[in-house]
N, C-alpha and C positions, 0 to 999 in steps of 0.2 A: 630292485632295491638293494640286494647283496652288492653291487657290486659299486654303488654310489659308498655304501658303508664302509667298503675294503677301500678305494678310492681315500675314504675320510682319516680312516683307521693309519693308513701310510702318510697320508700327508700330517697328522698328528705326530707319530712316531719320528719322522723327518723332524719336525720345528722342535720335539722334545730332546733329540741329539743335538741339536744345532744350538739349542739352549744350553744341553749340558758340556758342551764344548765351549760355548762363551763365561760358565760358569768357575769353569778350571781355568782357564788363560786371560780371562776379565784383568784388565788393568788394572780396575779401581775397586773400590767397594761397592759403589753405584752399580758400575755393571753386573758384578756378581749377584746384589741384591735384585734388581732388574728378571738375570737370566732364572734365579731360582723361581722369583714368580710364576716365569714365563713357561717352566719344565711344569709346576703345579698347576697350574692354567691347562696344560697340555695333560697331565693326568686327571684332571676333570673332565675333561672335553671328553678323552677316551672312555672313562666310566659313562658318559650319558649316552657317549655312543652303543656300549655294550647294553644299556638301562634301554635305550631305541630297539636294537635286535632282540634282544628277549623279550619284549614288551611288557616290563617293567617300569612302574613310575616309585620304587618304594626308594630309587638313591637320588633321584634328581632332588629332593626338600632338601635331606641329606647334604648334596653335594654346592648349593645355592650357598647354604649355610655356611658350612666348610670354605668356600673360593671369598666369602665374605671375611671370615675371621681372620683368612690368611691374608689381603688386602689388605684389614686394618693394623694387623700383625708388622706388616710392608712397613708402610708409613708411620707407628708406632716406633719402628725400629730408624727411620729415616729421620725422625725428630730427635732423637737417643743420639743420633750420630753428630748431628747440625748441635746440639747443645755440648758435645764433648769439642767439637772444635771451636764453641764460643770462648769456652775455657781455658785450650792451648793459645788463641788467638785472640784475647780481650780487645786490641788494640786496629788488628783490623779488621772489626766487626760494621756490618756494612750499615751505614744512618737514613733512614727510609723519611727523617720525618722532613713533612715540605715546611720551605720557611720562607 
């Protein structure tokens, strides 16, 4: 079982550079927003793995909680972004309604 964990542990470690690489040279904002998720995602994962070897369940509520607030957090800020560009852009705002 150690060695599925150390196995999980590196490949976590991997995706969470690879995110904070996409983080810093991200083009857009999108991306950047994207890769931080994706670094937090990846520092959860690691906590529930540590919370598995210790056989610990007192951070997994904890950490459920946490990856949710930060999601909404996500998309909260996604919507924040979408309405500052309705306001630089009044005019090329896209018309959804069918007719």
């Amino acid at each position: 079982m150690s060695a599925v964990l150390t196995i999980c542990y590196i490949g976590l470690f991997l995706a969470a550079a690879l995110s904070l690489t996409r983080l810093m040279i991200g083009p857009t904002t999108l991306d950047r927003i994207l890769a931080f998720d994706s670094v937090a995602l990846c520092a959860f994962g690691i906590a529930i793995l540590f919370s598995i070897q210790t056989s610990s369940a007192y951070f997994i509520e904890l950490l459920l909680i946490f990856s949710l607030l930060g999601f909404t957090t996500i998309l909260g800020y996604l919507d924040y972004l979408s309405h500052l560009k309705e306001k630089e852009d009044p005019d090329q705002k896209e018309n959804y309604d069918l007719e």
